[in-house]
MIBA-667151 format. One record per residue (C-alpha): x, y, z. Coordinates in steps of 0.05 Angstrom, whole numbers, padded with zeros to 5 digits, always signed. Each point is the difference from the previous one (the first is absolute). Layout:
<rs>
XYZ...
</rs>
This chain:
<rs>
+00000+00000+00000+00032+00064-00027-00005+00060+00063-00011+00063-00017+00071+00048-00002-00011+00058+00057+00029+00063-00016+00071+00013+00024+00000+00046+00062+00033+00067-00029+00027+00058+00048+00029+00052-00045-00041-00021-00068-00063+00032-00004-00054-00001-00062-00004+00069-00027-00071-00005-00013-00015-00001+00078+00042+00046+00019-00033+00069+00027+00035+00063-00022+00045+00021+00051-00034+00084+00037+00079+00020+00005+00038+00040-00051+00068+00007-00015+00029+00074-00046+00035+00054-00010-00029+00062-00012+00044+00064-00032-00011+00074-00005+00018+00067-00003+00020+00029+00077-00061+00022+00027-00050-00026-00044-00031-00057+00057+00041-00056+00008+00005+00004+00076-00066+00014+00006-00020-00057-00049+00034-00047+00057-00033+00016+00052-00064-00022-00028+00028-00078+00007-00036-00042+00038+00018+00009+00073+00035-00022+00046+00053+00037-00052+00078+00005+00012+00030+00060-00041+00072+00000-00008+00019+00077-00011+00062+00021-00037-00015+00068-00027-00034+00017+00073-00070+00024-00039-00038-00062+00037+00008+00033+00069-00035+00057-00019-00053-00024-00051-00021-00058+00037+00002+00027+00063-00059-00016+00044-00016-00065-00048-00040-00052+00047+00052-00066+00005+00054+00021-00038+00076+00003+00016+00044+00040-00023+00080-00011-00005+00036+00051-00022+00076-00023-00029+00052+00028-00019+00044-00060-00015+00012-00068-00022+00026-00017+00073-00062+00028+00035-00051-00036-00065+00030-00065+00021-00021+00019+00081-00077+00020-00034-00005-00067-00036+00021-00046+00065-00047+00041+00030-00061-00026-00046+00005-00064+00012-00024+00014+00077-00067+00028-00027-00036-00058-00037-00066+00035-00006+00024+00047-00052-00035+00000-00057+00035+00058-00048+00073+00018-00007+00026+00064-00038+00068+00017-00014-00007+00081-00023+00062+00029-00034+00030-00062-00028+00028+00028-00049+00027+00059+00044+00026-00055+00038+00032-00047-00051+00040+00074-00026+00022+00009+00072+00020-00072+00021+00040+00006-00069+00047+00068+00028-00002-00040+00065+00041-00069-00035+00038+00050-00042+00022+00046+00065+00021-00066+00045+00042-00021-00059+00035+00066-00008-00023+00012-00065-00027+00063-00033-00038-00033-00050-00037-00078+00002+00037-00050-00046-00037-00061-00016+00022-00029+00063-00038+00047+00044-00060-00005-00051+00002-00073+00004+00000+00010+00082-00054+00033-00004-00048-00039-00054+00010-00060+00054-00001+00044+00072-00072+00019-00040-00022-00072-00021+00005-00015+00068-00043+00059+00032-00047-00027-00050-00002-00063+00013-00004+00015+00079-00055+00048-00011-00050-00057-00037-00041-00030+00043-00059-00052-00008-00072+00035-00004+00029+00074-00002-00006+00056-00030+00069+00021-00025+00009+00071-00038+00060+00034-00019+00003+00079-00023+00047+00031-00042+00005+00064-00038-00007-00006-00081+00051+00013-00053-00011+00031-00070+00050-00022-00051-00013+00040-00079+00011-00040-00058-00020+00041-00063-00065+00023+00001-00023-00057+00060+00009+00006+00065+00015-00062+00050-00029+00006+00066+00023-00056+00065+00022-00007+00074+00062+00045+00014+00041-00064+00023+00067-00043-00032-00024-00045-00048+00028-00059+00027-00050+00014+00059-00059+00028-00035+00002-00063-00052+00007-00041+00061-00051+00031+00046-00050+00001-00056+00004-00078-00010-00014-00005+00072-00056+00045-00002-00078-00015-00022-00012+00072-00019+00042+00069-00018-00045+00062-00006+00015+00070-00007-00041+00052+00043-00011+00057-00047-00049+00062-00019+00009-00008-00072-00037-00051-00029-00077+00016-00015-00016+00051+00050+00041+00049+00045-00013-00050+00066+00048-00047+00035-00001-00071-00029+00044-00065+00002+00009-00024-00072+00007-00071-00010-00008-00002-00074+00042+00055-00034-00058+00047-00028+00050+00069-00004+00004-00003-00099+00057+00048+00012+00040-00045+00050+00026-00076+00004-00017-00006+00076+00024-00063+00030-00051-00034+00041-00028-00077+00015-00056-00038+00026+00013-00067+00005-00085-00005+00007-00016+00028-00057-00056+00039+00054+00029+00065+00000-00001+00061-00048+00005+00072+00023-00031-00008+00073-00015+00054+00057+00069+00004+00045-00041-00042+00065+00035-00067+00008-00054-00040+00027-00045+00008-00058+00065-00017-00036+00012-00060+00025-00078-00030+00004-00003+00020-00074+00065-00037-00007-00009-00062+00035-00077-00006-00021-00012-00066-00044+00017+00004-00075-00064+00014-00043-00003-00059-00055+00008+00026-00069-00079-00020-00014-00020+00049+00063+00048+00051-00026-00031-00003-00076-00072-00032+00010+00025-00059-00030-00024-00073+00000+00048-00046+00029+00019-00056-00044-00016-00070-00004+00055-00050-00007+00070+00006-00015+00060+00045+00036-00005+00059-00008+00066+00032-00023+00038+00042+00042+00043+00056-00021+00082+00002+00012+00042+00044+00005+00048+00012-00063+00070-00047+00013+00067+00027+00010+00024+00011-00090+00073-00021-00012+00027+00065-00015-00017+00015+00080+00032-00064+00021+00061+00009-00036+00005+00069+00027-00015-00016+00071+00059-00057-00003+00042+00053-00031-00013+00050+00061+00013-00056+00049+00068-00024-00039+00014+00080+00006-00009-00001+00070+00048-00051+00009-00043-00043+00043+00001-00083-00001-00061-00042-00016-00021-00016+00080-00001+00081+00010-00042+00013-00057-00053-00052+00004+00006+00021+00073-00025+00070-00022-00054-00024-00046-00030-00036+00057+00006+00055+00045-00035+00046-00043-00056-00044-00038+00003-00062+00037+00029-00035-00061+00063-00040-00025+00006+00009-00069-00009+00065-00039-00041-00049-00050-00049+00003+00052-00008+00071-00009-00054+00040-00026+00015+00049-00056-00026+00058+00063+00044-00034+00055+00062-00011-00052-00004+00085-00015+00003+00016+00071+00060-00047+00009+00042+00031-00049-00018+00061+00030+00021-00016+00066+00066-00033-00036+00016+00067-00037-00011+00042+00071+00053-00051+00029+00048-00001-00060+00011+00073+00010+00002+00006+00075+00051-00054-00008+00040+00041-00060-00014+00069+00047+00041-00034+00057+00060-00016-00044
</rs>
């Protein structure tokens, strides 16, 4: 008699289709000084822990029900802050405002204890990992986490190219880690503050993301934010009034693959470098969680040979 096979007992393997999306939201939001940012936190869900670099969080969010506020003013006193979190578990919403004020000042700081006058790719490769591992420290299961950073505006011809003000080692990095980057802006339909999440500005390539696919150009209130993030994903026949089909996968789109002319390049760029086959794949994975630039897609492959180029010249700038 043939018994019927149970189903194995899985701990970390979970069916997608079961899962509930997850009320937590992890970004980075970029402005002008002074156009919200800090005020932007402190609508997080409470109990909310703002890290303060540019010292704007004391004042703006002063008198904010269960919030904390910890003003630093270096890396030695950040590392103090983040043992410190671990001793309140019923946070719910973390905030590092100024990173990008900060990652420029830890930078001077490296350069200073070295006895240098300017960074050489040493110091910026000191500092890419000292900031991978604030990062990493600061993510936490089922919280909020939310970087701020001021925005850069780089002219080529007639277009202008607006992103966070930070390295682009980090940036590339931080936005991998991140589900969302949105600019808070004035300039997009109508002269009020809004968080753009889509990249509506015809003048302006603005870099933003939403890993949801939720989020366009939203009021700057982070609650509504992150319910309209983490909501369930409308089926296409809800979205369009469709009929759902009968029989038969339906096909999915994919992203476009990594073209050879990319590939080639990015091997060229790593051969460049100088680095050995165990530190690049070693890279790849760190970044996008892959071994093999075949496993890239054509988006993923453009922002590595970025991130190659940015370290290529840091590297030929320290020579």
């Amino acid at each position: 008699m043939r018994t019927q096979a149970t189903a194995p007992k899985l701990k970390f393997l979970k069916k997608a289709e079961e899962l509930q999306p997850q009320p937590c939201i992890r970004g980075l939001i970029y402005g002008v000084p002074g156009i919200g940012k800090t005020t932007l936190v402190g609508t997080l869900p409470k109990p909310l822990v703002v890290i303060d670099f540019e010292g704007g969080a004391g004042v703006r969010l002063a008198g904010l029900p269960d919030t904390y506020i910890a003003e630093v003013h270096n890396y030695s006193q950040l590392v103090e802050v983040l043992n410190e979190l671990d001793s309140i578990p019923e946070i719910r919403s973390i905030a590092f405002d100024g990173f990008s004020v900060f990652v420029e000042s830890l930078l001077d700081e490296i350069t200073a204890q070295r006895g240098r006058e300017t960074p050489t790719f040493r110091e910026w490769n000191t500092l890419t990992n000292l900031i991978k591992k604030v990062v990493l420290k600061l993510r936490k299961p089922q919280k909020n986490l939310v970087f701020t950073a001021l925005e850069k505006r780089v002219k080529k011809g007639d277009e202008t190219y607006i992103f966070p003000a930070l390295p682009n080692s980090i940036r590339l990095y931080l936005e991998a880690l991140v589900d969302v980057v949105g600019r808070v802006c004035n300039e997009i339909n109508e002269p009020e503050i809004a968080v753009d999440f889509v990249g509506l500005c015809t003048s302006d390539h603005v870099e933003v993301k939403d890993r949801s696919g939720k989020l366009g150009v939203e009021p700057p209130y982070f609650e509504d934010i992150i319910k309209k993030f983490s909501a369930p994903a409308p089926s296409l026949e809800e979205l369009f009034g469709l009929e759902k089909p009968t029989g038969g996968e339906e096909e999915k789109p994919s992203e476009p693959p990594i073209t050879d002319k990319q590939k080639a390049y990015i091997h060229k760029l790593v051969k460049d470098l100088g680095w050995d086959e165990e530190k690049y794949r070693s890279w790849l994975f760190d970044l996008f969680k892959k071994r093999s630039s075949k496993e890239l897609t054509k988006h993923e492959a453009k922002l590595a040979i970025d991130q190659l180029l940015t370290l290529l010249e840091e590297k030929e700038g320290g020579k």
